[in-house]
N, C-alpha and C positions, 0 to 999 in steps of 0.2 A: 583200232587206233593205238598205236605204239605209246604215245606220250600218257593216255590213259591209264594205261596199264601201268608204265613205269613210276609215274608218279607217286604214288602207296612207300615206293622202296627208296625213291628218291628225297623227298620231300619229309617223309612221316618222322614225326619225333619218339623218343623212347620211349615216352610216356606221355597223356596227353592231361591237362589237368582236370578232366572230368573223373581220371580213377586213379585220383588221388581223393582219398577219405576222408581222410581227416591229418592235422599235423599237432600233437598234444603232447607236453612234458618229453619234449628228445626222441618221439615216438614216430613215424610216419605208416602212416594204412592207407593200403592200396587196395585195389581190384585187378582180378585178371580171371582168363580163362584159359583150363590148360586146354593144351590141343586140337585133341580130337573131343571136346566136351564144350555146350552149348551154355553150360552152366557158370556164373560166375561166383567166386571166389576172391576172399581178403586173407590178405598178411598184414604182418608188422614186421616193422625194422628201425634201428635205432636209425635217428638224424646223419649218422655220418657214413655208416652203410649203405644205408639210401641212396645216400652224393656220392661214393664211389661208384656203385651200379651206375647209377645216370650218368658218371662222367667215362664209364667206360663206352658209350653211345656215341658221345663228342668226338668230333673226327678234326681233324688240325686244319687252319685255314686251306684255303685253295682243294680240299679232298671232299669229294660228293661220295653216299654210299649208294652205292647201288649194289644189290647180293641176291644170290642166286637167280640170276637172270641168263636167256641162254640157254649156249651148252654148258654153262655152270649148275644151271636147276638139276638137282637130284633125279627128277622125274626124266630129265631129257634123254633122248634116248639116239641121239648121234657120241658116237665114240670120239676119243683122241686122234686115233689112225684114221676115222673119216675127215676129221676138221683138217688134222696134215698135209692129207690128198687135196681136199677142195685148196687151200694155204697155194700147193705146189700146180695145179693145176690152173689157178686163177694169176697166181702171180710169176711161176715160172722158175723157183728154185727151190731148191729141194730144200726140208725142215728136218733138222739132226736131233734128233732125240739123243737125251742127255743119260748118259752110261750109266747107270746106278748097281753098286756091286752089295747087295742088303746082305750084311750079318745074320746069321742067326743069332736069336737073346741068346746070353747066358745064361745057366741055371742061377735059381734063386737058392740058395742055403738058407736056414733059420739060425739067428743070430745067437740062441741058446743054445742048442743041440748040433748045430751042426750040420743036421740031416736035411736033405733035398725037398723043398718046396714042390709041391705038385700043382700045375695051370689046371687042373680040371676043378676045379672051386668043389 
């Protein structure tokens, strides 16, 4: 059942107020778990950090979240050039992939010396 499934990604809020902790002297403690880990786990964060994360969640009126659903899921395993094809073949005109000419980075110099940055960490 599609609406089943979506729901979770549609609906869910940032946080739900069961892991929230406690709220004490500008402090707020949460619950979470990472991952791939069955175990849960608290922080803390000031009051005003807090409400930034949370309102980074907040989506503008009129905008639903829905993410990674699809051929947007990581997992999915249809290509761009198949969804083009199905695109061109279901509706009948061809889909222009957009030209992209990628730079190579620049080298990184070191702002003391001078000498060349290396990407191999």
């Amino acid at each position: 059942m599609a609406g089943g499934y979506l729901a979770p990604y549609v609906f869910k809020v940032a946080i739900s107020n069961s892991r929230i902790v406690s709220v004490e002297d500008h402090v707020v403690t949460i619950r979470y778990k990472k991952g791939k880990s069955s175990r849960w786990r608290s922080t803390k964060f000031d009051v005003l950090e807090f409400i930034r994360r949370f309102l980074q969640h907040v989506l503008p009126t009129g905008f639903m979240k829905v993410r990674y659903y699809g051929f947007m899921n990581p997992s999915s395993s249809v290509t761009l050039q198949e969804i083009a094809a199905r695109i061109e073949l279901a509706y009948g005109f061809a889909v222009k992939t957009p030209e992209s000419d990628i730079e190579p980075a620049k080298p990184l110099y070191c702002p003391c010396c001078a000498g060349l940055l290396s990407d191999t960490g």
